[in-house]
PQR file of N, CA, C, O and H, with PARSE charges and radii, in Angstrom:
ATOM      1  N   UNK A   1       0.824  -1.197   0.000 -0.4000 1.5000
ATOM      2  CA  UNK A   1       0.000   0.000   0.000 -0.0000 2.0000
ATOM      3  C   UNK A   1       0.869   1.263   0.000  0.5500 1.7000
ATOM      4  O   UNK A   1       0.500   2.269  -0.607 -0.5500 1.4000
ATOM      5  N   UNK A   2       2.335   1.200   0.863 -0.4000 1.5000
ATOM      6  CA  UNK A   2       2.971   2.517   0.979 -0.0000 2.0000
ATOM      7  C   UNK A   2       3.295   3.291  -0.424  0.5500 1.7000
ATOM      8  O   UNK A   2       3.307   4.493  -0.691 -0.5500 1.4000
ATOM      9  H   UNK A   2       2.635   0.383   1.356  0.4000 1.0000
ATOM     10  N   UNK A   3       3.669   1.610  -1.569 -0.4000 1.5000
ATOM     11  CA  UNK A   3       3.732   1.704  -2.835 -0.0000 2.0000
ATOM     12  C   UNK A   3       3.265   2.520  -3.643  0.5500 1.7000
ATOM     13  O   UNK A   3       3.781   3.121  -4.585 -0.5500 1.4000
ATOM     14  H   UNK A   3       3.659   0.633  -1.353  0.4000 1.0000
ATOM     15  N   UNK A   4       1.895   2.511  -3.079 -0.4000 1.5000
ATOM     16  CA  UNK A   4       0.546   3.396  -4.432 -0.0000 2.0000
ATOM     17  C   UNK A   4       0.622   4.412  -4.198  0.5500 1.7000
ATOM     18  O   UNK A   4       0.549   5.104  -5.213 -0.5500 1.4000
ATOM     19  H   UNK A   4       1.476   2.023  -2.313  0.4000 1.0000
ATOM     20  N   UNK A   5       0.818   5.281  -2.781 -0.4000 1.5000
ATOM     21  CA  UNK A   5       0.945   6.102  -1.853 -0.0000 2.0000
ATOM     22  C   UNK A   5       1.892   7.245  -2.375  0.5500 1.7000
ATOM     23  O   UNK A   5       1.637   8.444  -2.479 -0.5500 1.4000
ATOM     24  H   UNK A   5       0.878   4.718  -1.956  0.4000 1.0000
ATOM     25  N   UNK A   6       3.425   6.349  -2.772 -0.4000 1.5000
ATOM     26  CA  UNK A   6       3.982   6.696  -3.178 -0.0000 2.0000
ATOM     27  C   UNK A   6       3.963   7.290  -4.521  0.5500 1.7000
ATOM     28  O   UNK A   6       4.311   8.440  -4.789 -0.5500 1.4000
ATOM     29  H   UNK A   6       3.632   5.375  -2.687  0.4000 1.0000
ATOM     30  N   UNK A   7       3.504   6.363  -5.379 -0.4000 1.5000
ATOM     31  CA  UNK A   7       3.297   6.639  -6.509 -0.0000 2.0000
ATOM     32  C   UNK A   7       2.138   7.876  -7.043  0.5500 1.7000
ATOM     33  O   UNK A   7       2.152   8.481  -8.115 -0.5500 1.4000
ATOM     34  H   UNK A   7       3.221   5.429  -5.161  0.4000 1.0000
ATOM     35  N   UNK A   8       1.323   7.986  -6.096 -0.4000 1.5000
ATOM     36  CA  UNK A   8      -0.088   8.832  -5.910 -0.0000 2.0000
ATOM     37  C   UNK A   8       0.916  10.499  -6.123  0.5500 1.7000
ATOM     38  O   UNK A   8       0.651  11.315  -7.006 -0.5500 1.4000
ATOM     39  H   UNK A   8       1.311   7.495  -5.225  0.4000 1.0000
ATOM     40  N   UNK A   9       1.769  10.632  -5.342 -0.4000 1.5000
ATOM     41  CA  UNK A   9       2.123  11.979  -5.011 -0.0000 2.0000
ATOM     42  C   UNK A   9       3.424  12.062  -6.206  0.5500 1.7000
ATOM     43  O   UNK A   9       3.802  13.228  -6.322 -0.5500 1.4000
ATOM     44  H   UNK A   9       1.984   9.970  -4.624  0.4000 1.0000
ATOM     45  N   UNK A  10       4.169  11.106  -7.095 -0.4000 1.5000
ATOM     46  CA  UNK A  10       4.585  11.193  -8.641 -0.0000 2.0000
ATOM     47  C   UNK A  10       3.616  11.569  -9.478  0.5500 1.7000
ATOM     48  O   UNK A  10       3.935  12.293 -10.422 -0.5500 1.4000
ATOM     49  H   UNK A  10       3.862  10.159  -7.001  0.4000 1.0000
ATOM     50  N   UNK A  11       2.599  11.269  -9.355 -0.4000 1.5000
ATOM     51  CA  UNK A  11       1.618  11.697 -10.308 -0.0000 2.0000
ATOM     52  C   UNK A  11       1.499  12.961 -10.595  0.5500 1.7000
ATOM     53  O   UNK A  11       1.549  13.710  -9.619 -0.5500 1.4000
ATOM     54  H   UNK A  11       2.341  10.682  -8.588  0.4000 1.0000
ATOM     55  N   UNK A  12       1.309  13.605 -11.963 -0.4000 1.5000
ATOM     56  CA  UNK A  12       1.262  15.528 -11.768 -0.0000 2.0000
ATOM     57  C   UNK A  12      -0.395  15.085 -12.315  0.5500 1.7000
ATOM     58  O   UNK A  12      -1.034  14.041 -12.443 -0.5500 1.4000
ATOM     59  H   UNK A  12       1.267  12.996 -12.756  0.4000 1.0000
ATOM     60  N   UNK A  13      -0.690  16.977 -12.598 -0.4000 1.5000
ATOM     61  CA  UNK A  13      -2.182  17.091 -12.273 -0.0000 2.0000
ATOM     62  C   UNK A  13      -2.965  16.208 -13.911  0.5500 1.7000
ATOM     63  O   UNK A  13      -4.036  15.662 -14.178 -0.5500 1.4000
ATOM     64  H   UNK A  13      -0.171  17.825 -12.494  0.4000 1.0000
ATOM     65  N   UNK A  14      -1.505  16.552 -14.739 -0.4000 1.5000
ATOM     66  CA  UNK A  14      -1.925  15.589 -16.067 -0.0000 2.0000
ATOM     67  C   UNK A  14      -2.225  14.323 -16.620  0.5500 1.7000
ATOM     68  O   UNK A  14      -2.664  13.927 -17.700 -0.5500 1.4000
ATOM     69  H   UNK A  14      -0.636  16.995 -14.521  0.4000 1.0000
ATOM     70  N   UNK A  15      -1.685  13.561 -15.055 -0.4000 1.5000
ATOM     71  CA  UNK A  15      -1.602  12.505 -14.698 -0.0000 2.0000
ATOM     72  C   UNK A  15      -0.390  11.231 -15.735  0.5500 1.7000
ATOM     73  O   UNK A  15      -0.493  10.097 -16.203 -0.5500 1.4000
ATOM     74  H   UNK A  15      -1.329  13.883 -14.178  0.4000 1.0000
ATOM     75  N   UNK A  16       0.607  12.249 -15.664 -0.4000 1.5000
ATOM     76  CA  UNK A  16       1.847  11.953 -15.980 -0.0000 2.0000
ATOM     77  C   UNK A  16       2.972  11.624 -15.111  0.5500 1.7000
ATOM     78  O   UNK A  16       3.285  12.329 -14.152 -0.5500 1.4000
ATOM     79  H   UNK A  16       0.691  13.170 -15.284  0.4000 1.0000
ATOM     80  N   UNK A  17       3.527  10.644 -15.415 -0.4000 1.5000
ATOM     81  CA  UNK A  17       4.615  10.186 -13.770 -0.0000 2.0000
ATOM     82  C   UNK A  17       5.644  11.139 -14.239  0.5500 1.7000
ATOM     83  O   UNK A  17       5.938  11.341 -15.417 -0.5500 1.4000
ATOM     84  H   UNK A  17       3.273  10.071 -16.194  0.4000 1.0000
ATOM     85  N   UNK A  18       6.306  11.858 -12.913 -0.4000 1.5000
ATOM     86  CA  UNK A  18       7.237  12.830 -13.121 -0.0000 2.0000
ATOM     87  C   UNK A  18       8.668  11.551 -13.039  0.5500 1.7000
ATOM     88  O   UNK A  18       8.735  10.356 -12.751 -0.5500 1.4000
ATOM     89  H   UNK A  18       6.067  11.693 -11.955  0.4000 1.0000
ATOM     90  N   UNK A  19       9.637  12.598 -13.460 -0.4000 1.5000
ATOM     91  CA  UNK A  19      10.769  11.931 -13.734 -0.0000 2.0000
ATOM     92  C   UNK A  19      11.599  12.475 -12.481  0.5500 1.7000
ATOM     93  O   UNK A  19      11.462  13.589 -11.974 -0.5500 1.4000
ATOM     94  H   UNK A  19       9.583  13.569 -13.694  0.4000 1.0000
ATOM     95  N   UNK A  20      12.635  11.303 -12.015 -0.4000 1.5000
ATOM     96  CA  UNK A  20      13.216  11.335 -10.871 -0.0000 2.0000
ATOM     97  C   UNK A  20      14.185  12.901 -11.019  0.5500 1.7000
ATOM     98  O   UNK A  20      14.095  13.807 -10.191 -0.5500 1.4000
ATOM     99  H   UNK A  20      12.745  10.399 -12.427  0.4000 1.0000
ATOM    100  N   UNK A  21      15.101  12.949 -12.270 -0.4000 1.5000
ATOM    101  CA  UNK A  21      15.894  14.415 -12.345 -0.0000 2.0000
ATOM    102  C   UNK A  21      15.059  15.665 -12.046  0.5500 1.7000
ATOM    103  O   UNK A  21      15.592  16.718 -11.696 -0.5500 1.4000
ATOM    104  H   UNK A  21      15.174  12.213 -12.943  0.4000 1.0000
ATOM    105  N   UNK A  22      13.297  15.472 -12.244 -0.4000 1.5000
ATOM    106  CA  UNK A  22      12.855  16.373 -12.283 -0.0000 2.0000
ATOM    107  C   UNK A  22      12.285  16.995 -10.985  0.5500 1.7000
ATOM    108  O   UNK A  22      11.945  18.165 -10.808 -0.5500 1.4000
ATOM    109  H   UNK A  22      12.865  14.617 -12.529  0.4000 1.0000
ATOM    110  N   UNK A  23      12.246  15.710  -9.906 -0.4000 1.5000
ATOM    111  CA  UNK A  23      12.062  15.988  -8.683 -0.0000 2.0000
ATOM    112  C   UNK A  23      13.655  16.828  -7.864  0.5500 1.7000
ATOM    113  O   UNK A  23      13.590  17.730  -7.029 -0.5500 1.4000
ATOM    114  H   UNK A  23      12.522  14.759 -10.049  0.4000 1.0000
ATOM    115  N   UNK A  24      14.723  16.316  -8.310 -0.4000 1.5000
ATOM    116  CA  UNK A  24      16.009  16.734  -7.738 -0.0000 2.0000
ATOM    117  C   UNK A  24      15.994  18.276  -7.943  0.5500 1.7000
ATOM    118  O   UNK A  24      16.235  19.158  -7.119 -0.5500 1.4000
ATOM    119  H   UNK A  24      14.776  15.583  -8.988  0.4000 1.0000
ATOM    120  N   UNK A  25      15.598  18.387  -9.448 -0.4000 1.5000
ATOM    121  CA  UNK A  25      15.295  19.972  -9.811 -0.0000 2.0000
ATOM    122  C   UNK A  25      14.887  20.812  -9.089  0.5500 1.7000
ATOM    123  O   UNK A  25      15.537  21.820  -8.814 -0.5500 1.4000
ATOM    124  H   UNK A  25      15.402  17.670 -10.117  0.4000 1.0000
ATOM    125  N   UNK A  26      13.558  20.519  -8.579 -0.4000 1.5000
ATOM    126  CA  UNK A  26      12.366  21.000  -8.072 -0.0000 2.0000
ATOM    127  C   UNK A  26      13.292  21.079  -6.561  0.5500 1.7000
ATOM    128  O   UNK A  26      13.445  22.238  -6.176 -0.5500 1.4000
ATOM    129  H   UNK A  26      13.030  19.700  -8.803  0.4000 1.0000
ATOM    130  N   UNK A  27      13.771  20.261  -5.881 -0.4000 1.5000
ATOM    131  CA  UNK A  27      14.380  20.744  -4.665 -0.0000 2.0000
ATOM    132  C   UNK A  27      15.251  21.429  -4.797  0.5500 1.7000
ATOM    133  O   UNK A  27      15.116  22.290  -3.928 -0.5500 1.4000
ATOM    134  H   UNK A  27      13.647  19.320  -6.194  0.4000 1.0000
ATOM    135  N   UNK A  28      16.375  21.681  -5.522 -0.4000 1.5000
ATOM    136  CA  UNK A  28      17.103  22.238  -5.951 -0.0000 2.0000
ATOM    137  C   UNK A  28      16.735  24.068  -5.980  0.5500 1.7000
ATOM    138  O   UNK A  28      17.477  25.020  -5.738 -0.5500 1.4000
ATOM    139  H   UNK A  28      16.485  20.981  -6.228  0.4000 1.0000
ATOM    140  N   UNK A  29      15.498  24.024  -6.322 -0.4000 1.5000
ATOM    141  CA  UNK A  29      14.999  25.191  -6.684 -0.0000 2.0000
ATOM    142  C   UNK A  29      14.499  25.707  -5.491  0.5500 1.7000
ATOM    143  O   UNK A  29      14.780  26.862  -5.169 -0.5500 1.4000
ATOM    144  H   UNK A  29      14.896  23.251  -6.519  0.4000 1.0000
ATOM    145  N   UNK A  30      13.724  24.931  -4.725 -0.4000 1.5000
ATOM    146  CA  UNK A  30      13.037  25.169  -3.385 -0.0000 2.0000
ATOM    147  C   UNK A  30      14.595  25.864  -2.244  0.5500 1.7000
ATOM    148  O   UNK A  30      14.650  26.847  -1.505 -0.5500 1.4000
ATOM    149  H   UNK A  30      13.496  23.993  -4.986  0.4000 1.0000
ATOM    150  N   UNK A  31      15.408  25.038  -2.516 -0.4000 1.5000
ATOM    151  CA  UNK A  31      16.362  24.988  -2.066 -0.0000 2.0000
ATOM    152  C   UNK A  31      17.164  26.890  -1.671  0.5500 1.7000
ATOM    153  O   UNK A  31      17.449  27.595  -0.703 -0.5500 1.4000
ATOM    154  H   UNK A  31      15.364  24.240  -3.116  0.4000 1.0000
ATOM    155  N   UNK A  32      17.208  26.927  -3.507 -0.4000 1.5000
ATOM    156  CA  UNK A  32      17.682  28.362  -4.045 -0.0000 2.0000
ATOM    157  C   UNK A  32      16.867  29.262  -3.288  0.5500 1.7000
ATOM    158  O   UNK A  32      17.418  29.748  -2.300 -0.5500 1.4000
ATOM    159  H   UNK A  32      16.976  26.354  -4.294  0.4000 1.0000
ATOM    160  N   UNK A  33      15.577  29.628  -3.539 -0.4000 1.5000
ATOM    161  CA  UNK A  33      14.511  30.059  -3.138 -0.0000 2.0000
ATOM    162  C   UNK A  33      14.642  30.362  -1.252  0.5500 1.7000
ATOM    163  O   UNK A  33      14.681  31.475  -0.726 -0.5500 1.4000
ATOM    164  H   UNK A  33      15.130  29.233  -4.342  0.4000 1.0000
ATOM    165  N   UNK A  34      14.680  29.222  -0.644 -0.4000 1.5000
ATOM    166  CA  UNK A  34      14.665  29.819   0.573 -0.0000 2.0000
ATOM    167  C   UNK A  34      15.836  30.550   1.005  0.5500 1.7000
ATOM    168  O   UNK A  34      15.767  31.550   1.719 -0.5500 1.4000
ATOM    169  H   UNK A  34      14.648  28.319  -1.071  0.4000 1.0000
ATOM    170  N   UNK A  35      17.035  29.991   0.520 -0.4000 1.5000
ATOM    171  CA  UNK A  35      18.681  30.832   0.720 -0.0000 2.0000
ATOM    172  C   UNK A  35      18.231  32.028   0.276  0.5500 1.7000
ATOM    173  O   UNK A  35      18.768  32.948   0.894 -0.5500 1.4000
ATOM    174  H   UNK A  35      17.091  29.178  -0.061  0.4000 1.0000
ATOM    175  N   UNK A  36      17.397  32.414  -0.615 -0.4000 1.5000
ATOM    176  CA  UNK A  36      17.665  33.915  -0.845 -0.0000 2.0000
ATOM    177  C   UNK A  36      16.888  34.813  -0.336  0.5500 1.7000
ATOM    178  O   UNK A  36      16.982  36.040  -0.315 -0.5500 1.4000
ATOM    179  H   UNK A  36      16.962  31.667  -1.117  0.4000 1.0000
ATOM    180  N   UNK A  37      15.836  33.848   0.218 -0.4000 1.5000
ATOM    181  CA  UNK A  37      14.204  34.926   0.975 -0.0000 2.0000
ATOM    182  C   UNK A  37      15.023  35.141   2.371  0.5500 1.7000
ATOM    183  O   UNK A  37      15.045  36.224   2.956 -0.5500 1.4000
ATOM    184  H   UNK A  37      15.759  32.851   0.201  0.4000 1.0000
ATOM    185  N   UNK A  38      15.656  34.033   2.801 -0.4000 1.5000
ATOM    186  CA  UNK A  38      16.693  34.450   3.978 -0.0000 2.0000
ATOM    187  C   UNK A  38      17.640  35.186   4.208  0.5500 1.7000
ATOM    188  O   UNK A  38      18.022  35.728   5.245 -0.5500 1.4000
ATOM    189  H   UNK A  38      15.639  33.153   2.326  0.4000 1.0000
ATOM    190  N   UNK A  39      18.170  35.188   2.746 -0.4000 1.5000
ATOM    191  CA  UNK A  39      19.318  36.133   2.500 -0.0000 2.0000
ATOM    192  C   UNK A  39      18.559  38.013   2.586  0.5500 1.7000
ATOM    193  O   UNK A  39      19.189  39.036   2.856 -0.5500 1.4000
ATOM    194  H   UNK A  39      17.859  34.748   1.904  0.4000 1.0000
ATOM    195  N   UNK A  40      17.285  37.905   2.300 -0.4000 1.5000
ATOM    196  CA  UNK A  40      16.539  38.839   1.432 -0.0000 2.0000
ATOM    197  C   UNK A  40      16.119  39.738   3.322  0.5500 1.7000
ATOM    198  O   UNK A  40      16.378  40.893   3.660 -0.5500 1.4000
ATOM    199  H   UNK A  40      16.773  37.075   2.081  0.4000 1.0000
ATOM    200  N   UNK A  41      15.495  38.726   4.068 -0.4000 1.5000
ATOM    201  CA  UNK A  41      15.663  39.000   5.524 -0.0000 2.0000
ATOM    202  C   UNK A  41      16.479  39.623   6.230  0.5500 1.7000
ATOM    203  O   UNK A  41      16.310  40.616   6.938 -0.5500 1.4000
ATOM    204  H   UNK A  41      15.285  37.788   3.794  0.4000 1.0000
ATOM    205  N   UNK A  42      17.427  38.985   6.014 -0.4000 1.5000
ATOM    206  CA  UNK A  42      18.996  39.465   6.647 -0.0000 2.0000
ATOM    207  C   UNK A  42      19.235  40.835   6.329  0.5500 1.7000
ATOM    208  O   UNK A  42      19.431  41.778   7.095 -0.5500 1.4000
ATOM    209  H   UNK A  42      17.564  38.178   5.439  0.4000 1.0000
ATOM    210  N   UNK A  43      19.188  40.803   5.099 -0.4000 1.5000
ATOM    211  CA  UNK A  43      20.058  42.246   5.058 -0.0000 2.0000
ATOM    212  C   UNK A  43      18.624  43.149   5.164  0.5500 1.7000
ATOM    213  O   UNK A  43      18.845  44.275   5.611 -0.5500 1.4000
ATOM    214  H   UNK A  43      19.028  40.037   4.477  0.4000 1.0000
ATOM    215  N   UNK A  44      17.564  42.952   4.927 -0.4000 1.5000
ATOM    216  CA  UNK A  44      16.636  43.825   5.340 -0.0000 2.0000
ATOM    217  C   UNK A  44      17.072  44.204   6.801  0.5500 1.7000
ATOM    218  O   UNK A  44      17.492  45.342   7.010 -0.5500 1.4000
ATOM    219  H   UNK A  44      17.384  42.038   4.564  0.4000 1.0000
ATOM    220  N   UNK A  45      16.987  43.283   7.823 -0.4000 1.5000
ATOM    221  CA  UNK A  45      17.210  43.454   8.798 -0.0000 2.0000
ATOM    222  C   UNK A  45      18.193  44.417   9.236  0.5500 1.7000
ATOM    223  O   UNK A  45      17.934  45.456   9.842 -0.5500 1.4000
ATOM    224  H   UNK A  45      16.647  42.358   7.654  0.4000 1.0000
ATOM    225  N   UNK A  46      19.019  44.123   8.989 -0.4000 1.5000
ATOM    226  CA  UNK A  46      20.437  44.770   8.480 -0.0000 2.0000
ATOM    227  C   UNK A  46      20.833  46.354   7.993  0.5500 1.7000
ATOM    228  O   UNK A  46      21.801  47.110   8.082 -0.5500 1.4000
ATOM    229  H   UNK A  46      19.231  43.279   8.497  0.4000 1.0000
ATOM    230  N   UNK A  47      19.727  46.365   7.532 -0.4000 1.5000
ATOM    231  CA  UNK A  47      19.632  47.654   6.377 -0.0000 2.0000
ATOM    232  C   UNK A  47      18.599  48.462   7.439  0.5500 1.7000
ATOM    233  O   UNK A  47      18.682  49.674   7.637 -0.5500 1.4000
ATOM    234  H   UNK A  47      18.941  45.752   7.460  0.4000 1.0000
ATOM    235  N   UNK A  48      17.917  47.852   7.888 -0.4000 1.5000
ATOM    236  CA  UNK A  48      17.266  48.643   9.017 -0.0000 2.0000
ATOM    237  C   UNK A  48      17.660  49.425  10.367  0.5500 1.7000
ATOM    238  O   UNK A  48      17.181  50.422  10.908 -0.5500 1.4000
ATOM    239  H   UNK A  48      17.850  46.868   7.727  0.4000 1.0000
ATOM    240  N   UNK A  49      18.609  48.662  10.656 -0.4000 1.5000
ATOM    241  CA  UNK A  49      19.381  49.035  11.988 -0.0000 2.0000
ATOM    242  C   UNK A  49      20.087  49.977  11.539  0.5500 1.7000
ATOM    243  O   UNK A  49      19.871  51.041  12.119 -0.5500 1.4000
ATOM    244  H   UNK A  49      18.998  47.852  10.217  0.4000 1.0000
ATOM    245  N   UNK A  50      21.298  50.039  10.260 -0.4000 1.5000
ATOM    246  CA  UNK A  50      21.704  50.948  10.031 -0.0000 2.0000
ATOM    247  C   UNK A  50      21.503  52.041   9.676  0.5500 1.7000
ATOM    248  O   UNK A  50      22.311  52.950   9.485 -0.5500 1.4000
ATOM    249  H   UNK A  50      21.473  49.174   9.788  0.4000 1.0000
ATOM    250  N   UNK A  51      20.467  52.023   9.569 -0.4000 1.5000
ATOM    251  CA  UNK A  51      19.822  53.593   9.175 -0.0000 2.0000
ATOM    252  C   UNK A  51      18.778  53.976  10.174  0.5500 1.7000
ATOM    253  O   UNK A  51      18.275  55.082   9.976 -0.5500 1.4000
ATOM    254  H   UNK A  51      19.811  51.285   9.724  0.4000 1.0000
ATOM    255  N   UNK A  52      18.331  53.282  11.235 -0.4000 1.5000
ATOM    256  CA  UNK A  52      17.974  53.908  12.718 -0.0000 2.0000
ATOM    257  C   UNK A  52      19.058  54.447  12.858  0.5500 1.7000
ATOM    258  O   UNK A  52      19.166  55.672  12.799 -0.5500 1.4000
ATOM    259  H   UNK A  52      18.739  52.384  11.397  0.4000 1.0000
ATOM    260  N   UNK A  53      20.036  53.679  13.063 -0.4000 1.5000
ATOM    261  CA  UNK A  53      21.365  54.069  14.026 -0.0000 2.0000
ATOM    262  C   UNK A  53      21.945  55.154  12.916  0.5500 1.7000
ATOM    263  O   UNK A  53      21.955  56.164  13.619 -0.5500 1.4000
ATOM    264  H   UNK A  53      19.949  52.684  13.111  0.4000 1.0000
ATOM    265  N   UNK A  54      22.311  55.468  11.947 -0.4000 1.5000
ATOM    266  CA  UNK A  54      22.817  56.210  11.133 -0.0000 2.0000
ATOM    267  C   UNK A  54      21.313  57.723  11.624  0.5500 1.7000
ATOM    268  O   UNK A  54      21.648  58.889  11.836 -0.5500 1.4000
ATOM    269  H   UNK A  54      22.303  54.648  11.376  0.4000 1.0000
ATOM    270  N   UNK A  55      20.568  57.484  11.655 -0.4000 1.5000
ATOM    271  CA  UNK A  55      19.118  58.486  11.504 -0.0000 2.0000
ATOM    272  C   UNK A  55      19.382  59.277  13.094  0.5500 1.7000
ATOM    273  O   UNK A  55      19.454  60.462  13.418 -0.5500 1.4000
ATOM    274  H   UNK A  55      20.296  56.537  11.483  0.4000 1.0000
ATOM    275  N   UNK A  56      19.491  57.866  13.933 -0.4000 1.5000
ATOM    276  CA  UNK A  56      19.937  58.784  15.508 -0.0000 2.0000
ATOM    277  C   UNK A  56      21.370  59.546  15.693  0.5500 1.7000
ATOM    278  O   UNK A  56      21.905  60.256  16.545 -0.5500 1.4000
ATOM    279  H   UNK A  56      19.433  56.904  13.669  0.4000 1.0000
ATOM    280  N   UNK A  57      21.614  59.124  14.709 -0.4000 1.5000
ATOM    281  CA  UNK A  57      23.012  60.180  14.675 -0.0000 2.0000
ATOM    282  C   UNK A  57      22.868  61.708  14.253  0.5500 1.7000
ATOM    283  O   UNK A  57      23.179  62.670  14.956 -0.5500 1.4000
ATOM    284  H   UNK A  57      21.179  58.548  14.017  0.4000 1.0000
ATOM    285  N   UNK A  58      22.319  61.745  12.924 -0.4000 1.5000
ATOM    286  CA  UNK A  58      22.151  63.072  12.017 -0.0000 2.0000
ATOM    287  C   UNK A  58      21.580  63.641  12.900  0.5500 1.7000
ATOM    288  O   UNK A  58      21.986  64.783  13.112 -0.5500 1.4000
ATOM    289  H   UNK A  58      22.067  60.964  12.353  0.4000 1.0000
ATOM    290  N   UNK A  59      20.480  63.150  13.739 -0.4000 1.5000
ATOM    291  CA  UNK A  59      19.626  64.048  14.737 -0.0000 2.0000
ATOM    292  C   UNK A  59      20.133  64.572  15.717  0.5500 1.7000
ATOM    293  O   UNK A  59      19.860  65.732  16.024 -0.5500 1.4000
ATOM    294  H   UNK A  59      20.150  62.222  13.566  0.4000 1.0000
ATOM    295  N   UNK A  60      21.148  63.666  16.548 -0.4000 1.5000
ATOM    296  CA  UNK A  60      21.684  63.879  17.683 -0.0000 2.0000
ATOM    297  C   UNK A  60      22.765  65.163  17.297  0.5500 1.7000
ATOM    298  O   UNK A  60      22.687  66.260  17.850 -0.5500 1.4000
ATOM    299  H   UNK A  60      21.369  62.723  16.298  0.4000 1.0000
ATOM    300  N   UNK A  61      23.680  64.861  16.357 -0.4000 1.5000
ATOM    301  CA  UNK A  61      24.452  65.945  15.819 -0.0000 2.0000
ATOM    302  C   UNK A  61      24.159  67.314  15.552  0.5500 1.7000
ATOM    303  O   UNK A  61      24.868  68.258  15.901 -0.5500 1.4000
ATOM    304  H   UNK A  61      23.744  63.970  15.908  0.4000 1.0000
ATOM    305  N   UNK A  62      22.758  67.412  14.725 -0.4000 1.5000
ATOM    306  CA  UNK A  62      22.163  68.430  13.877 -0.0000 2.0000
ATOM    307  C   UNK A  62      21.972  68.982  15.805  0.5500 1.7000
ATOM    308  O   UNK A  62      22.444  70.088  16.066 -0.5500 1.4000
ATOM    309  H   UNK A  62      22.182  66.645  14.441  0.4000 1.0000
ATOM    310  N   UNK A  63      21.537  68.458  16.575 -0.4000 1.5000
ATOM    311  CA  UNK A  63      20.984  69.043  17.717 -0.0000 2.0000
ATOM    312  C   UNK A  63      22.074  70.018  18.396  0.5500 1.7000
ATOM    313  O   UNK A  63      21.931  71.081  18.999 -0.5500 1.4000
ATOM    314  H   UNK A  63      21.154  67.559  16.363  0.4000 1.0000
ATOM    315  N   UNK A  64      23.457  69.099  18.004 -0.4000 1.5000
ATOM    316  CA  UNK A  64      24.419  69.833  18.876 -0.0000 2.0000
ATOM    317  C   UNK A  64      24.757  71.250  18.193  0.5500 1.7000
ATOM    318  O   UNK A  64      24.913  72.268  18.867 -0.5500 1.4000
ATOM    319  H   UNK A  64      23.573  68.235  17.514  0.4000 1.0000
ATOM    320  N   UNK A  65      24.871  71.216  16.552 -0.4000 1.5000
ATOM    321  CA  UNK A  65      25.436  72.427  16.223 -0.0000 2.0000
ATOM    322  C   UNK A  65      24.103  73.404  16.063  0.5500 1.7000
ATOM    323  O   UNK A  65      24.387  74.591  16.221 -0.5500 1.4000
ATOM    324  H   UNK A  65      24.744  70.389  16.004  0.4000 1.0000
ATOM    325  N   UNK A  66      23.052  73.203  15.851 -0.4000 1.5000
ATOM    326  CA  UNK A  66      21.993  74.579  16.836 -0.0000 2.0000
ATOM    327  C   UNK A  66      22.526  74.832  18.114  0.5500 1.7000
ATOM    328  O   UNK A  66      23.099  75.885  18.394 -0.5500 1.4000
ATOM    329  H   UNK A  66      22.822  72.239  15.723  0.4000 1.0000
ATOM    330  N   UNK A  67      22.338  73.802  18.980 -0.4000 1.5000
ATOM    331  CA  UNK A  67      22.695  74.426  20.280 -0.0000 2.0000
ATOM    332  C   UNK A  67      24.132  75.031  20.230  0.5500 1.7000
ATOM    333  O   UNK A  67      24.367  75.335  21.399 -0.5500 1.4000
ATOM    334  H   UNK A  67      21.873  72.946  18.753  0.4000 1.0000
ATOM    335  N   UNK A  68      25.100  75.324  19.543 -0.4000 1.5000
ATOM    336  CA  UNK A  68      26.333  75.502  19.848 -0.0000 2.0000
ATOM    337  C   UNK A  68      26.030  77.095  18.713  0.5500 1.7000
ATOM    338  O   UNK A  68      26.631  78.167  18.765 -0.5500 1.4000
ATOM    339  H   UNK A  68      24.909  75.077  18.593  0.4000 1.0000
ATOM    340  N   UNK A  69      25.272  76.815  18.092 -0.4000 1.5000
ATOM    341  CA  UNK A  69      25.111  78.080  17.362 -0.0000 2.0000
ATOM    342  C   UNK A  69      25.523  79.224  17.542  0.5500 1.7000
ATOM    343  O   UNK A  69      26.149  79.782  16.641 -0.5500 1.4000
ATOM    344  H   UNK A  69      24.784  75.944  18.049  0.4000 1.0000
ATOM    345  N   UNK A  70      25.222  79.986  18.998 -0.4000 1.5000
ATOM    346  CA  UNK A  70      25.550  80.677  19.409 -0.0000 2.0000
ATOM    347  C   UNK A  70      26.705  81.006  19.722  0.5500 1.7000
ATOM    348  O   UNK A  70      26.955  82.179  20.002 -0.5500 1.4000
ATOM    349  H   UNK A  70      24.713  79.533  19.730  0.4000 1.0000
ATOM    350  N   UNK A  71      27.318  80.380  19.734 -0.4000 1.5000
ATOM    351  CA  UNK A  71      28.721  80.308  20.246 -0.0000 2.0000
ATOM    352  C   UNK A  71      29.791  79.758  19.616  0.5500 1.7000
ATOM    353  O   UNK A  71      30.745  79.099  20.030 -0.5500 1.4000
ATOM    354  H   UNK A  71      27.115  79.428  19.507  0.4000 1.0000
ATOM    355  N   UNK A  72      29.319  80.319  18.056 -0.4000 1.5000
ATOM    356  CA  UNK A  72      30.041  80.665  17.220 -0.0000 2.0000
ATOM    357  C   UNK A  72      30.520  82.290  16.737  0.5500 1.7000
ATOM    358  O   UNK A  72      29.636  83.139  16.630 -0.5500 1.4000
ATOM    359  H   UNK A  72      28.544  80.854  17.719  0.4000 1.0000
ATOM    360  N   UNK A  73      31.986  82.654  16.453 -0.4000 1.5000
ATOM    361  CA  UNK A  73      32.069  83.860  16.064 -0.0000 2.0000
ATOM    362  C   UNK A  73      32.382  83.609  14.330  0.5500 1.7000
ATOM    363  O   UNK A  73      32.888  82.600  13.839 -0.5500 1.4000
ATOM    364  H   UNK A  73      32.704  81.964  16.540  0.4000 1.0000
ATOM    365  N   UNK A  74      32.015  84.584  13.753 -0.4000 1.5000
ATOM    366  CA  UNK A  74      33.002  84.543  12.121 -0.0000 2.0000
ATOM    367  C   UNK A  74      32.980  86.064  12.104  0.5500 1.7000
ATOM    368  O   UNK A  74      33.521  86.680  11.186 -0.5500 1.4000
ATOM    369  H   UNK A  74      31.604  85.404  14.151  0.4000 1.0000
TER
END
């Protein structure tokens, strides 16, 4: 029975038996696919922090030379 089982989920919707290279493919691809949605995460992640942290800077800075404004001569 595990047999038919097996064979049930080779079957495509055309009801054509897929070929073994074509399953290796197909993981292969699944494979690609998640490395890069992860990859795609990461540096989102990544890309986020640095530009909080880059954003709390410009602010913090911009704050100091108003306040120091004054106390400048030219």
């Amino acid at each position: 029975m595990k047999h038919m089982e097996h064979e049930k989920s080779d079957i495509l919707v055309t009801g054509e038996k897929r070929q073994e290279g074509v399953k290796i493919m197909e993981q292969k691809v699944y494979k690609v696919m998640r490395g890069a949605g992860a990859t795609n995460i990461a540096v989102g992640i990544i890309t986020l922090v640095v530009g909080l942290v880059s954003g709390i800077l410009l602010i913090v800075t911009g704050a100091r030379l108003i306040a120091g404004k004054s106390k400048l001569l030219f």
